[in-house]
N, C-alpha and C positions, 0 to 999 in steps of 0.2 A: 277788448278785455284789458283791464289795466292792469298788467305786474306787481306783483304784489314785490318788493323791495324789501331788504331786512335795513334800510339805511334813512334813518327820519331825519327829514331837515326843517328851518326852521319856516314856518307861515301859520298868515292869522286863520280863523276860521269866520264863516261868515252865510249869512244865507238860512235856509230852512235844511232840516235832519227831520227824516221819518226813522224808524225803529224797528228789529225783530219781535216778533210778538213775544213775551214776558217767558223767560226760560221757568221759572218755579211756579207760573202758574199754570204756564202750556202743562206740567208735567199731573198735576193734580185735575186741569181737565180730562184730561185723557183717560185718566183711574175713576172719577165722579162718573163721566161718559159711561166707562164699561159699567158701572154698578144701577144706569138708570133705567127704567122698566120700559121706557119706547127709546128711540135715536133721536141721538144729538147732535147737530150742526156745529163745530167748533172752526171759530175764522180767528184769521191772524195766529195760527199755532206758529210758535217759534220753531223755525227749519234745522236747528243747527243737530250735530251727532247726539249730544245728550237724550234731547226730546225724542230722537227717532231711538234709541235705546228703547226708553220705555214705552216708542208704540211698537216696537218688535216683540218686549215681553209680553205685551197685550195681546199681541196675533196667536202668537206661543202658545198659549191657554186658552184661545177662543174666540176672542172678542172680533168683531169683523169692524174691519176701519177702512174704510174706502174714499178718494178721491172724489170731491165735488166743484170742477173750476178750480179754485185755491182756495175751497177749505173741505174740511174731511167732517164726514158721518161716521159716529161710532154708534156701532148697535148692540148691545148688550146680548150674551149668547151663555147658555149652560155652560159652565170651564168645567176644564180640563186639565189634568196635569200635563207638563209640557213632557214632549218623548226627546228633550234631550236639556243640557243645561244651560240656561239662559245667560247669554252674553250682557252686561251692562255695558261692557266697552271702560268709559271714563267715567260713566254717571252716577257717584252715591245716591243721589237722589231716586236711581230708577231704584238700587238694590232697595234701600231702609223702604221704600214707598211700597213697593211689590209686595216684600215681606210682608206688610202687613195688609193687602190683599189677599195674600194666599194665605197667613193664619186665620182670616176671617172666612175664606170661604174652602176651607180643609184643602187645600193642594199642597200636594208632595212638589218640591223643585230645588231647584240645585242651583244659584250663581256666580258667578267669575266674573272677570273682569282684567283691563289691562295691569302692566305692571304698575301704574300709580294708584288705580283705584284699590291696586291688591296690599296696598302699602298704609290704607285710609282704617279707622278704629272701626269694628263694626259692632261692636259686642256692646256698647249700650242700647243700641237697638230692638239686640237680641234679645237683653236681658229682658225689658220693658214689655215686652209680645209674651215671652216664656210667663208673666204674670198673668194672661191673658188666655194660655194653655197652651200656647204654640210651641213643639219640640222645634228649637234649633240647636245646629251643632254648627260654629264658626271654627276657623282655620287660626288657629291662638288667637282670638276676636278678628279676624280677620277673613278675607274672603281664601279659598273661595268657601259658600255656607249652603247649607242644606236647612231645608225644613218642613215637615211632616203637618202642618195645619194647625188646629187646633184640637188638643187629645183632650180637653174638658173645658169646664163652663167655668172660670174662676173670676174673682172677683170685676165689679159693675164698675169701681171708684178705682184709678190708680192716681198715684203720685207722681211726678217726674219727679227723677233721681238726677239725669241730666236737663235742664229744660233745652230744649232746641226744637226748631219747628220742623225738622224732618220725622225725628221720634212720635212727635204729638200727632204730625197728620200719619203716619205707619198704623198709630192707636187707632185714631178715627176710622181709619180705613179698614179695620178689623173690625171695627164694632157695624161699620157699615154692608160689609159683605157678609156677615153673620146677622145682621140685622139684629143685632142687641143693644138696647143701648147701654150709656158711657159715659161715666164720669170721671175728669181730669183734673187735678189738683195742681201746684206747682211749678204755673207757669209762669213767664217774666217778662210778659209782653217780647216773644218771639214771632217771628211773623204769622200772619194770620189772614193766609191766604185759602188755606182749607175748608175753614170758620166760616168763610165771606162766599166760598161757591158753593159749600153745602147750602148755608141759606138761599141763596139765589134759585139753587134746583129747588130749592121745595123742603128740606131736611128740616125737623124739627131742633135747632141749638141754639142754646147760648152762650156768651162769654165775654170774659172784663176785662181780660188778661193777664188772671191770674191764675181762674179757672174755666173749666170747658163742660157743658154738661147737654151729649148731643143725645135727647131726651125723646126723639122718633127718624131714628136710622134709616131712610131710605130715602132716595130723592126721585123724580117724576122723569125727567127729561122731556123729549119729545118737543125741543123747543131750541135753544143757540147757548152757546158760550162765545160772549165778542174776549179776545185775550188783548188786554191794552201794549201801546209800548214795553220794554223792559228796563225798569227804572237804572238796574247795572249796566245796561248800555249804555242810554243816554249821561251817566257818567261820566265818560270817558270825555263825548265833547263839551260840557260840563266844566270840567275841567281845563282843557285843551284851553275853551273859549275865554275861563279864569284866566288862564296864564299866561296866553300868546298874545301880544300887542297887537290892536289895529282890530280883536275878536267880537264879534258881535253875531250872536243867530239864535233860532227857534226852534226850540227840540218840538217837535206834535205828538199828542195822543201819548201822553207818558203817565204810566202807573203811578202814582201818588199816596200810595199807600202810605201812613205816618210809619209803621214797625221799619220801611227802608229807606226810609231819606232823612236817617242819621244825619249823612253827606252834607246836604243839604243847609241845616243844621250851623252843622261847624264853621263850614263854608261861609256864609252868612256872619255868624259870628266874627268871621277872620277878615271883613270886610267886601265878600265876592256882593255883586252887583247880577242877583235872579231875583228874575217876578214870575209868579205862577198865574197863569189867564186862564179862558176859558172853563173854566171845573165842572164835571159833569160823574155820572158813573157808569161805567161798564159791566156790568155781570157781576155787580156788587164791591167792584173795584173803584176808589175816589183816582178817576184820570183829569188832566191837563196839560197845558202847552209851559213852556220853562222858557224865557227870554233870556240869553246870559249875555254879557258884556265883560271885557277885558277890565280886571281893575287889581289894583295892589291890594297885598293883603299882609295883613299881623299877625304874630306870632300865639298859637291860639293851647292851650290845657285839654284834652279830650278825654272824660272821664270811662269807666267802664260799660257803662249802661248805652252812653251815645256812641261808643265802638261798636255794640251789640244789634244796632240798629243800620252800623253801614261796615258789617263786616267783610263785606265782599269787596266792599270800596277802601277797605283802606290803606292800599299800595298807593291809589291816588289822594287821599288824604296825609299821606308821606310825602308825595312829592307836591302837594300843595305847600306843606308844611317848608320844602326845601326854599321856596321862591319869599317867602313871610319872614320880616325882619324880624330876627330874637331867635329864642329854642323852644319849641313846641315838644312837646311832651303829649302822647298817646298811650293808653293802657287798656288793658283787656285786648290784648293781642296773641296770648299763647297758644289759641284756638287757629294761629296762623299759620304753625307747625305741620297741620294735618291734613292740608288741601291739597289742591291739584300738585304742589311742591312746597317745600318749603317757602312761604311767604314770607315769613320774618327775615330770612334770608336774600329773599328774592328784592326785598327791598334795601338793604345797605347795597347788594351790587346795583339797583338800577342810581340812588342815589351818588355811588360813587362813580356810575359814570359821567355826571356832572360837577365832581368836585366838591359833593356836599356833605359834608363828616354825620354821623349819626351815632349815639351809645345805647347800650342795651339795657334794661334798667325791667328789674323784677316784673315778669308779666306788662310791659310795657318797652317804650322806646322814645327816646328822647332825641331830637332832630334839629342843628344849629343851621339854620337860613338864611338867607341872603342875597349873595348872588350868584344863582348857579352857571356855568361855564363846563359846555365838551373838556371829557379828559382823553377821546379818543380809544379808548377801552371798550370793549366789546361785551356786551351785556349775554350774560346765560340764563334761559328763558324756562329752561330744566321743559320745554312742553306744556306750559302753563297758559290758558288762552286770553287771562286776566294780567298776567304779567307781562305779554306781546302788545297787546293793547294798551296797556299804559306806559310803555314803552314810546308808542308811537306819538302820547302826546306830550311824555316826555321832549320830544323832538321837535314836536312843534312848536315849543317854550324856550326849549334850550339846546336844539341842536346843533351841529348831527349827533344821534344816537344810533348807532348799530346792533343788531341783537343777533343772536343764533340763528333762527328762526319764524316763520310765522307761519306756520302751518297749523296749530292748535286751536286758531281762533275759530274755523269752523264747528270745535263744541258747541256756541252761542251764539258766534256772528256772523258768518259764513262770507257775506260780504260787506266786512267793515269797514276792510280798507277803500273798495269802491264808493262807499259815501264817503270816508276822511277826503277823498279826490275831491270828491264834489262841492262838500262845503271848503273845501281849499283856496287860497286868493295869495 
């Protein structure tokens, strides 16, 4: 067993990296599974706490998910309201996603969540379902929230008010367990991982991304979900492999989806040295292999639209920024505010633990690069499993880095740090 250490030093990365299966789309598995009319075989489900939230809500209500080798059958079963209130743990994604199973298929249930999740906005969510007829009642938009199903039949056509892809697939999932269809207006090319497994099962939809019009709500099963890599994973070494001299290795079987590799993107622009091989698909998902190489990089502009597409990434698209000669400049980051911690935050201290000045700048942030260098300062991770993680390759770039903690990573990646070992040299 290797110790997991809160203290990153510096080494290249090298070798091949396999991946946890896709944390946003294990979790839309798992909700399609329940809603489909035989059992479905789902492999490579992502293991980490998040995903096991929402197959505990699952159980909650009915759905029977059982153990096959190492991947699980979910068999769709009459729900149930749950006889107590469902725990999300850390997972927005289980709440927003459930909600709108239960407003689709009338359950009364009640959820909570830890003190971070209890701190995340929940009330656009709510709002968007309550179009839809669902009584909810949130905690000042917050958890924890109740909700009584859906008390009538209202309108076929919504708008996103906020566009985001937890909201849109919360919709679908409504319309899917009531089996009505649904038309979605409003969107902005957010991810579109819901879109891609409905089709795969069999659902009647379409969409451009802008809008969504799932036009025969029910999907078949009796058949597999393969869950590709998780593109937010492989990030990390991504990264790591950008930035550590001497880096050179092959991510496998990695989600490819265009809405998430933003990263990718910018990277590229900034000079990173990735090629994408093999391409094939998974359960409607574009997967391949990422070759990365250690290489300098320039000082690159990221405008709001390509933040939107590596939101999750862009604590490590800061500290790519930090290593690129000039001032980078990033925008559409205020959405960073409301995660797992504050992100926006979480990024000037990991930055200043290497010396690297950054300012804040309306709805964005502007980052002076160079040459980053240990200040010996101790990084606060506030429990964040994205912040732990790029921490670590922080470290591999330019360490030592020290952080609080790293216990949070098991949200997503349960064992990260045992492949950083492995691809280590």
């Amino acid at each position: 067993m290797i110790l997991r250490a809160p203290r990153f030093e510096p080494r290249s990365l090298r070798g091949d990296v396999t991946l946890p299966g896709d944390k946003s789309i294990s979790h839309r598995a798992l909700i399609i599974a329940a809603g489909s009319e035989e059992p479905t075989r789902i492999e490579h489900l992502n293991a980490g706490r998040d995903v096991r939230a929402t197959a505990e809500a699952l159980r909650a209500i009915g759905v029977d998910i059982s153990a096959e080798g190492e991947n699980l059958i979910v068999r769709g079963a009459p729900l149930h309201d749950p006889i107590a209130a469902i725990d999300a743990m850390n997972s927005g994604s289980t709440v927003r996603m459930m909600l709108g199973l239960c407003a689709g298929a009338g359950l009364r249930a009640q959820f909570v969540g830890d003190a971070s999740l209890s701190r995340r906005p929940m009330e656009p969510v709510a709002a968007h379902l309550r179009a839809l007829g669902a009584r909810i009642v949130t905690t000042d938009g917050r958890l924890p929230i109740s909700i009584d199903g859906a008390s009538e039949d209202r309108s076929a056509h919504l708008i996103l008010v906020h566009p985001s892809a937890q909201i849109k697939s919360a919709l679908l999932f409504s319309a899917l367990f009531s089996r009505r269809a649904l038309k979605i207006s409003g969107d902005r090319e957010t991810r579109d991982h819901t879109e891609r497994l409905l089709a795969s099962m069999g659902a009647g939809i379409r969409w451009d991304g802008r809008e969504i019009d799932l036009y025969r709500p029910s999907v078949l099963g009796g058949g597999e979900i393969v869950v590709p890599g998780d593109f937010s994973a492989a990030a990390f070494f991504v990264v790591g492999a950008t930035l550590a001299p001497g880096s050179a290795i092959a991510i496998r079987d990695v989600n490819l989806n265009p809405t998430r590799t933003g990263l990718l993107d910018v990277l590229e622009a900034m000079g990173a040295r990735i090629e994408r091989r093999n391409l094939r698909e998974w359960s409607g998902e574009p997967v391949g292999d990422l070759i990365v190489e250690h290489a300098p990089l320039r000082a690159t502009s990221v405008d709001a639209q390509s933040a939107l597409r590596a939101i999750d990434e862009l604590p490590l698209l800061a500290i790519a920024a930090a290593f690129a000669n000039g001032r980078s400049t990033i925008s559409g980051v205020r959405d960073l505010r409301n995660k797992e911690s504050d992100r926006l935050a979480a990024i000037h201290r990991l930055l200043a633990a290497v010396g690297v000045g950054a300012e804040d700048l309306p709805n964005g942030i502007a980052i002076d690069g160079g040459s980053p260098a240990p200040s010996g300062s101790l990084v606060e991770t506030h429990d964040d499993h994205r912040i732990q993680m790029a921490a670590a390759m922080l470290g591999c770039a330019a360490g030592p880095v020290q952080i609080d903690s790293v216990d949070a990573v098991d949200v997503s990646f349960p064992d990260f740090f045992e492949r950083l070992e492995r691809a280590s040299v």
